[in-house]
GUKOLVO-723861 format. One record per residue (C-alpha): residue number from 1; residue in three letters; x, y, z. Coordinates in steps of 0.25 Angstrom, whole numbers, plus 5000, padded with zeros to 4 digits. Example, Ala and Ser with C-alpha at 12.3 -4.5 7.8 and 13.67 -1.06 7.14 Angstrom:
BEGIN
<1, 'ALA', <5049, 4982, 5031>> <2, 'SER', <5055, 4996, 5029>> 
END
This chain:
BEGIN
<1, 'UNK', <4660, 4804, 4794>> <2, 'UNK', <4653, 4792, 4799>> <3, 'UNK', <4657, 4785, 4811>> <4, 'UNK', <4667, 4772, 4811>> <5, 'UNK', <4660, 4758, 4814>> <6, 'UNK', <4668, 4758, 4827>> <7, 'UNK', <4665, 4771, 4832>> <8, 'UNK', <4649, 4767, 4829>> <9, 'UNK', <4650, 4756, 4838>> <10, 'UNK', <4657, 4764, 4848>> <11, 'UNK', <4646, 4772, 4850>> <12, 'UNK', <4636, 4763, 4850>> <13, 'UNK', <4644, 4755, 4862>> <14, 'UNK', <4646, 4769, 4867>> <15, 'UNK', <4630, 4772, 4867>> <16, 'UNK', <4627, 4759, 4873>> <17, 'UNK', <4638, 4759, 4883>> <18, 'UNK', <4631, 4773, 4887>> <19, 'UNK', <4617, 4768, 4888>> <20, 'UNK', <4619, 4756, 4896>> <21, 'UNK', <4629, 4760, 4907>> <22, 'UNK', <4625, 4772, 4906>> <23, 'UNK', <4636, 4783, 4904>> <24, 'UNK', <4636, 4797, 4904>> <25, 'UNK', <4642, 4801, 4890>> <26, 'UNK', <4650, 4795, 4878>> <27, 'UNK', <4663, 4802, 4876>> <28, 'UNK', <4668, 4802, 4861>> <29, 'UNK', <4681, 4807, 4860>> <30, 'UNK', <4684, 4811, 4846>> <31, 'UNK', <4694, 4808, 4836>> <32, 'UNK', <4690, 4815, 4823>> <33, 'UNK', <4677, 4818, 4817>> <34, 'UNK', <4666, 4810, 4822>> <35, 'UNK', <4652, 4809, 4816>> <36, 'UNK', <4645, 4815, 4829>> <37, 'UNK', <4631, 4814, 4823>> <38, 'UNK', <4634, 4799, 4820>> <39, 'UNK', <4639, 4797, 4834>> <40, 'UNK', <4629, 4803, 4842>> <41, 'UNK', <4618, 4794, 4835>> <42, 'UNK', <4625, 4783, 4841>> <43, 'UNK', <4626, 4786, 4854>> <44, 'UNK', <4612, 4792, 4855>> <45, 'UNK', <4609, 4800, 4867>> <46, 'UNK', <4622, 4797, 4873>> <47, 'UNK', <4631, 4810, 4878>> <48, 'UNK', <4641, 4810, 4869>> <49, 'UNK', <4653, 4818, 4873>> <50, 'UNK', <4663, 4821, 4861>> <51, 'UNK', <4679, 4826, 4866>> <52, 'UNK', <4685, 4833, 4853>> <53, 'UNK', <4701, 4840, 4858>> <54, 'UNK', <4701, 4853, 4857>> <55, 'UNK', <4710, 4853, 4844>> <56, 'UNK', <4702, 4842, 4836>> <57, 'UNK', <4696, 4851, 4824>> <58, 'UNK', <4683, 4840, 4823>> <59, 'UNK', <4667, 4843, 4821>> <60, 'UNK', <4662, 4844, 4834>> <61, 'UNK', <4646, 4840, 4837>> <62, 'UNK', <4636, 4850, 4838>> <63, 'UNK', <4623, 4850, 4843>> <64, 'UNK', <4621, 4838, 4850>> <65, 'UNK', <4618, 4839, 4865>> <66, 'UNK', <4622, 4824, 4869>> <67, 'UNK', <4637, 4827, 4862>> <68, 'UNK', <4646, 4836, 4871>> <69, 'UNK', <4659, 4841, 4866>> <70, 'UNK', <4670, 4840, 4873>> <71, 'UNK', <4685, 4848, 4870>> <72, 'UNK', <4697, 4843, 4876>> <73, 'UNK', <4711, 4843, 4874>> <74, 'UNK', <4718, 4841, 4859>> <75, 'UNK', <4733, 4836, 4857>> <76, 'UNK', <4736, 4821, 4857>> <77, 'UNK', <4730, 4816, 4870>> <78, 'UNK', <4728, 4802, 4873>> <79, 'UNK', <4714, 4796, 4873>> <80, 'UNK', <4713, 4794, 4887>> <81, 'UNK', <4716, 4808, 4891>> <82, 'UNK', <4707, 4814, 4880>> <83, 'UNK', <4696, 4805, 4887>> <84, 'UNK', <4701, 4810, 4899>> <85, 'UNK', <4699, 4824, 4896>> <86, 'UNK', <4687, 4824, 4888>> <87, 'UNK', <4680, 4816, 4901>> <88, 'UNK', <4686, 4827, 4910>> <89, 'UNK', <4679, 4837, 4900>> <90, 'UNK', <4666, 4830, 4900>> <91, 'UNK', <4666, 4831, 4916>> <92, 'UNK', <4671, 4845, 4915>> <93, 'UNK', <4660, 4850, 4909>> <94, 'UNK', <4650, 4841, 4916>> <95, 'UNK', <4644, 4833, 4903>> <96, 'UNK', <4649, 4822, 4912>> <97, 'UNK', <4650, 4818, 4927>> <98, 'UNK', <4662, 4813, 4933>> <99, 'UNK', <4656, 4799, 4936>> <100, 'UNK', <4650, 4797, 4921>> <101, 'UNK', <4652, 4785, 4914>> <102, 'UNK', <4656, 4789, 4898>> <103, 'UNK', <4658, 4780, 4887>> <104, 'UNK', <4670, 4785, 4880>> <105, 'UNK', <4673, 4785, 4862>> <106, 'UNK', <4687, 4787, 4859>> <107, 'UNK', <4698, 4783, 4849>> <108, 'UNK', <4706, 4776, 4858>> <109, 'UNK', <4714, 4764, 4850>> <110, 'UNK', <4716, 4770, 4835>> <111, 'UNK', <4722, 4782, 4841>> <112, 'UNK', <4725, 4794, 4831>> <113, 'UNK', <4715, 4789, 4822>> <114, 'UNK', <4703, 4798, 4817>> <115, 'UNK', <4692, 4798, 4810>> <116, 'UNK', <4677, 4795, 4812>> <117, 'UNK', <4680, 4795, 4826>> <118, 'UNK', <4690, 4787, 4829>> <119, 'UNK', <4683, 4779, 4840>> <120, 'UNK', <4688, 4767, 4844>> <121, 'UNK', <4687, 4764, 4859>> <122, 'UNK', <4677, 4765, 4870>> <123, 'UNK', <4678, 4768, 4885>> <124, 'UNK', <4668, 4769, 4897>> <125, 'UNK', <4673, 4777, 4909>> <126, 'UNK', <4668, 4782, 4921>> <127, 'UNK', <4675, 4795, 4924>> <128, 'UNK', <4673, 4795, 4941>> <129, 'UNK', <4686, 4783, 4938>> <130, 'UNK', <4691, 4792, 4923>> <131, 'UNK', <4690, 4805, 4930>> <132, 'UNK', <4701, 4802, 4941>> <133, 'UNK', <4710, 4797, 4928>> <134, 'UNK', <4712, 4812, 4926>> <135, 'UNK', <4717, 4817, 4940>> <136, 'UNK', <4731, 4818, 4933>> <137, 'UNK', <4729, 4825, 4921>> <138, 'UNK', <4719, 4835, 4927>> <139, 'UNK', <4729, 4839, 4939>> <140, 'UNK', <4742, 4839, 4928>> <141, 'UNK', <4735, 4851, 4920>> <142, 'UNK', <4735, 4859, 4933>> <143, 'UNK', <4750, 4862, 4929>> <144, 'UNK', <4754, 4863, 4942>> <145, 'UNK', <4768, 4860, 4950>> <146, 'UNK', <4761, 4850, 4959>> <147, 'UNK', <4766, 4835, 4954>> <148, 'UNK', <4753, 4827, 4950>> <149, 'UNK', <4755, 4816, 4959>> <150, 'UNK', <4753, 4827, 4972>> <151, 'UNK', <4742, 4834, 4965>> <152, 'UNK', <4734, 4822, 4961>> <153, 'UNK', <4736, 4817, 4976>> <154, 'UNK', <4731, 4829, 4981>> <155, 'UNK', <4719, 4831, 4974>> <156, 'UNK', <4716, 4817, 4975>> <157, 'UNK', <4716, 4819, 4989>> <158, 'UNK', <4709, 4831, 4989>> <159, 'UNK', <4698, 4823, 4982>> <160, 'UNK', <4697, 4813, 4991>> <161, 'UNK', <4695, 4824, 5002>> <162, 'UNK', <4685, 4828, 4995>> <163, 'UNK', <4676, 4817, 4990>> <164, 'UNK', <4678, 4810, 5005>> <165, 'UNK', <4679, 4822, 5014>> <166, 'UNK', <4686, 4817, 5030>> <167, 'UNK', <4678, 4810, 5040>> <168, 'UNK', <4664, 4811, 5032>> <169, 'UNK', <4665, 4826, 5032>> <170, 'UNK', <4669, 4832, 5019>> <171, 'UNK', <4681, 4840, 5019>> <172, 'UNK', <4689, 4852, 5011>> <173, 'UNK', <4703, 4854, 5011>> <174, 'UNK', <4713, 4860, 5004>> <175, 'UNK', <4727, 4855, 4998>> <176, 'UNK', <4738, 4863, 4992>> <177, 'UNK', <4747, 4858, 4984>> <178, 'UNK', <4760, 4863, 4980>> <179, 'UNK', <4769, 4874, 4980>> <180, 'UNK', <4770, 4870, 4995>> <181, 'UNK', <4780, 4881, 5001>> <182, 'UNK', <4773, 4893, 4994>> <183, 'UNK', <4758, 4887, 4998>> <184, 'UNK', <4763, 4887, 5012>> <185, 'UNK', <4767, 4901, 5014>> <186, 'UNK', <4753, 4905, 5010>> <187, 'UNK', <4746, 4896, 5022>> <188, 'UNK', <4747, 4895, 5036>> <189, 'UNK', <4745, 4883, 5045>> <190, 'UNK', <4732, 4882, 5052>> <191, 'UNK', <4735, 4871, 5061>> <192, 'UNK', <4747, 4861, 5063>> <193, 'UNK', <4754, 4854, 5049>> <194, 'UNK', <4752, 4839, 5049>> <195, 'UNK', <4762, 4836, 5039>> <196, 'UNK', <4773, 4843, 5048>> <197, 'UNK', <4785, 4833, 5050>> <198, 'UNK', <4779, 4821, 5041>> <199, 'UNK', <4789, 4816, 5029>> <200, 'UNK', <4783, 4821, 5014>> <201, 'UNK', <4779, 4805, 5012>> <202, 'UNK', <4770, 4807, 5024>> <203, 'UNK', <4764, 4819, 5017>> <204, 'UNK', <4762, 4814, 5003>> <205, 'UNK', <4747, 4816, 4997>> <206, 'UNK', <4752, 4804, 4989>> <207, 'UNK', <4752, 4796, 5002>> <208, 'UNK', <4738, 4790, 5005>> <209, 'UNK', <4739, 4792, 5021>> <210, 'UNK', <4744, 4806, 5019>> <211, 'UNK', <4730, 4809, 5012>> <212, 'UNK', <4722, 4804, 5023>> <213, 'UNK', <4730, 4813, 5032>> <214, 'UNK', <4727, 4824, 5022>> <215, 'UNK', <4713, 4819, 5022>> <216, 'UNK', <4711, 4822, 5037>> <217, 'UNK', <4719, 4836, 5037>> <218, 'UNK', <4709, 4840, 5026>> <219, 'UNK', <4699, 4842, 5036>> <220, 'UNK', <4707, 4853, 5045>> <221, 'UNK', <4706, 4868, 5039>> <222, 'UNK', <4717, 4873, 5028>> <223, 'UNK', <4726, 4867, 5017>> <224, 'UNK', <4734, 4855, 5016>> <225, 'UNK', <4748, 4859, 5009>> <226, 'UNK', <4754, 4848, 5000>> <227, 'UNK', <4767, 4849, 4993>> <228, 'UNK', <4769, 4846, 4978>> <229, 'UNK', <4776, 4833, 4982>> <230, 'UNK', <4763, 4829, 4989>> <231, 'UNK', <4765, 4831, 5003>> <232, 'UNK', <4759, 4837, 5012>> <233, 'UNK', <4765, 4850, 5021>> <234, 'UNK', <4754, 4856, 5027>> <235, 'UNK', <4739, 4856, 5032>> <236, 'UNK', <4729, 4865, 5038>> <237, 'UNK', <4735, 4879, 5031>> <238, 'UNK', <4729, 4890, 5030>> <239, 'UNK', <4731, 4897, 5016>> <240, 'UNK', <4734, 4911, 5015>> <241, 'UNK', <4737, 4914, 4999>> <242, 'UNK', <4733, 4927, 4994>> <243, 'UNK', <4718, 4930, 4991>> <244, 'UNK', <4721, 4934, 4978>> <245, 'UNK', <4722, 4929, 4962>> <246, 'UNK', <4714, 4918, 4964>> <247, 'UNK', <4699, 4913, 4959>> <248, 'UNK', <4688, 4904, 4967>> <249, 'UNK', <4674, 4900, 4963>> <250, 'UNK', <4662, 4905, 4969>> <251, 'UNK', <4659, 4894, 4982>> <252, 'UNK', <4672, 4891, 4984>> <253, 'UNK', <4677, 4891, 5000>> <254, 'UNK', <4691, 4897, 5004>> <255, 'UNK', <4695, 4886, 5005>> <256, 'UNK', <4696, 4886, 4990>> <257, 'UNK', <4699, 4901, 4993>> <258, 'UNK', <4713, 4896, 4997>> <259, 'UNK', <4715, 4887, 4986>> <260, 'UNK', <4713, 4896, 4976>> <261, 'UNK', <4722, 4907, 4984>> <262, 'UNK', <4736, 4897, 4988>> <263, 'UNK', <4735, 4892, 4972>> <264, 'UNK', <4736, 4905, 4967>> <265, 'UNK', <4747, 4909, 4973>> <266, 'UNK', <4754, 4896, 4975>> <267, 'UNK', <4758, 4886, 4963>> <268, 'UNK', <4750, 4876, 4972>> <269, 'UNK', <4737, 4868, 4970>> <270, 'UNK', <4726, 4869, 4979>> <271, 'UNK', <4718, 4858, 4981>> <272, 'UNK', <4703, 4861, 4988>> <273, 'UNK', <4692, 4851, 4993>> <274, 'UNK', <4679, 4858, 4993>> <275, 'UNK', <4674, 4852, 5008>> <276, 'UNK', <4660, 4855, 5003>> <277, 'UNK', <4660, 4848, 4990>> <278, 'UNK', <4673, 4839, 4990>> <279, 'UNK', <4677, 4845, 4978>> <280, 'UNK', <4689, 4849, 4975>> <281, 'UNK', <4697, 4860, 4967>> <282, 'UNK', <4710, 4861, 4963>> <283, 'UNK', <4716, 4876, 4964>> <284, 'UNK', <4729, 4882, 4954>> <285, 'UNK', <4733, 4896, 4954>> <286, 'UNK', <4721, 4902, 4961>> <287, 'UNK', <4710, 4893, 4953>> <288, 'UNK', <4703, 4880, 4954>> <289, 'UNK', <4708, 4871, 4943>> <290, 'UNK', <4705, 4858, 4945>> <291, 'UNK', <4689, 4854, 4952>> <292, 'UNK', <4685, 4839, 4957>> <293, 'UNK', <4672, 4836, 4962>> <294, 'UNK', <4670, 4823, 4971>> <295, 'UNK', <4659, 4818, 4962>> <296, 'UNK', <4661, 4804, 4960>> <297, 'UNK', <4667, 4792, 4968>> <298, 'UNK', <4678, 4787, 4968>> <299, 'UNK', <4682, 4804, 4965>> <300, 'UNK', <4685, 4807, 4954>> <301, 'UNK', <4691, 4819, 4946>> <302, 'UNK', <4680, 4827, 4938>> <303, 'UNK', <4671, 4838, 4936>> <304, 'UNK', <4684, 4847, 4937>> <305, 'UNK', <4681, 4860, 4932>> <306, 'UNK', <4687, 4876, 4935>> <307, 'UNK', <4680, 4883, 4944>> <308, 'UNK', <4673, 4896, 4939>> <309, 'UNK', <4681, 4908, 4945>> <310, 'UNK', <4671, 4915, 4952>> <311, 'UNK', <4676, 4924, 4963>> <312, 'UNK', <4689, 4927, 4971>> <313, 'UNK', <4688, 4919, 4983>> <314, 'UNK', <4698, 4920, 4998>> <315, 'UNK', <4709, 4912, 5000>> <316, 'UNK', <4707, 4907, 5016>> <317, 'UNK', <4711, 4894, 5022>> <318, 'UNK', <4696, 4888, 5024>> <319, 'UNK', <4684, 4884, 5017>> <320, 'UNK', <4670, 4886, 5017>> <321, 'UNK', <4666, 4876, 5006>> 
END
């Protein structure tokens, strides 16, 4: 099937936008069958990245080492999020960075309507300001208890900590998150509380000086224990949860040790910030679910990937990396 006079000259924009600034990759969502061979002799040496969902029965492309494939999710999803998602995989399985520029082809006017391509619009993002669009989605799919708006604030905060570290020095820290009463019969204080007496709004992750305070606490040994409504109750404990049922990656300290441990057997999430590499990695029911790396700046959420279970590690209240 040839291509429609409009898809031709959105590829040819597409090639040229490409060249010229230069980006990383063209991203062509698919809306039906496409004449690949047609399409790639437009774009020339261009990446080409082609997003099919998982239940879309088209001819996929072979044999072309410019044109990667991408699956993601089928059911009626709206442009944006299928962009979204087929970015997320593209980062995920490292045929982009988390800073690339890509010039994205999608059906983004004539919705529903197929055939020879069905291309219609053009965008150019830049996915270190895309990425941090998909903070919400990411973390909903966790399925946990934790409300949205704690979680994010945590994490965002823990990415901070990580990407700036505290007085020059980098730091690692670990925030537990929810299921407050049962986290804290599996801990013990390793120094005084400094949220003792304080009212839940002077607490709150949410609150902006309550996360410089939290900032500066990240520095003293043990967790930081925060409630599913977003406050704070706790700082400098000492997690004792069993040293059982739970897996951890080769290299990874104790402090991630004690992650892994509370979150397998607690319904909370552990949130750890590597103070050797600032990145940081989201832990539910004993495993690493979520992982950011302080690539780009302003930080940005990518290159988020499950860690390969390796070996059993300890669960103890420090960390060595």
């Amino acid at each position: 099937m040839a291509l429609a006079p409009q898809t031709i000259a959105l590829l040819k924009t597409a090639r040229s936008l490409a060249t010229s600034l230069p980006a990383d990759g063209i991203l062509l969502l698919a809306e039906g069958d496409v004449a690949f061979d047609e399409a790639r002799k437009l774009l020339g040496s261009c990446k080409l990245m082609v997003a099919f969902t998982t239940d879309a029965p088209h001819e996929r492309p072979e044999g072309d080492s410019n044109l990667i494939v991408l699956d993601i999710e089928g059911g009626p999803t709206p442009i944006q999020e299928r962009m979204s998602l087929a970015l997320l995989e593209a980062v995920r399985l490292e045929h982009l960075h988390p800073g690339a520029d890509v010039v994205v082809l999608y059906n983004g006017i004539q919705v529903g309507v197929e055939g020879q391509g069905g291309i219609d619009s053009l965008s150019l993002i830049h996915l270190g300001e895309h990425l941090e669009r998909l903070t919400a989605k990411e973390l909903r799919h966790l399925g946990t208890k934790v409300p949205l708006a704690t979680l994010r604030a945590v994490v965002d905060l823990a990415m901070q900590i990580g990407r700036e570290g505290r007085e020059g020095q980098p730091v690692g820290t670990l925030l537990v998150v929810g299921d407050t009463r049962k986290v804290l019969s599996h801990c013990r204080p390793m120094n005084f509380n400094p949220f003792r007496g304080y009212p839940a709004e002077e607490r709150d992750v949410r609150n902006p000086v309550v996360r410089e305070q939290i900032k500066d606490l990240s520095k003293l040994e043990g967790a930081i224990i925060i409630q599913s409504d977003g406050s704070a109750v706790a700082a400098c404990m000492h997690i004792e949860a069993p040293e059982r049922g739970y897996t951890l990656s080769m290299g990874l300290g104790t402090r991630h040790a004690a992650a892994a441990a509370i979150s397998k057997c607690t319904q909370a999430i552990a949130v750890v910030v590597s103070q050797s590499t600032g990145v940081v990695r989201l832990f539910q029911g004993g495993e690493v679910v979520l992982h950011i790396e302080p690539l780009v700046r302003p930080m940005a959420w990518g290159q988020f990937r499950l860690e390969t279970q390796e070996s059993v590690g300890r669960a103890t209240g420090g960390e060595t990396g």
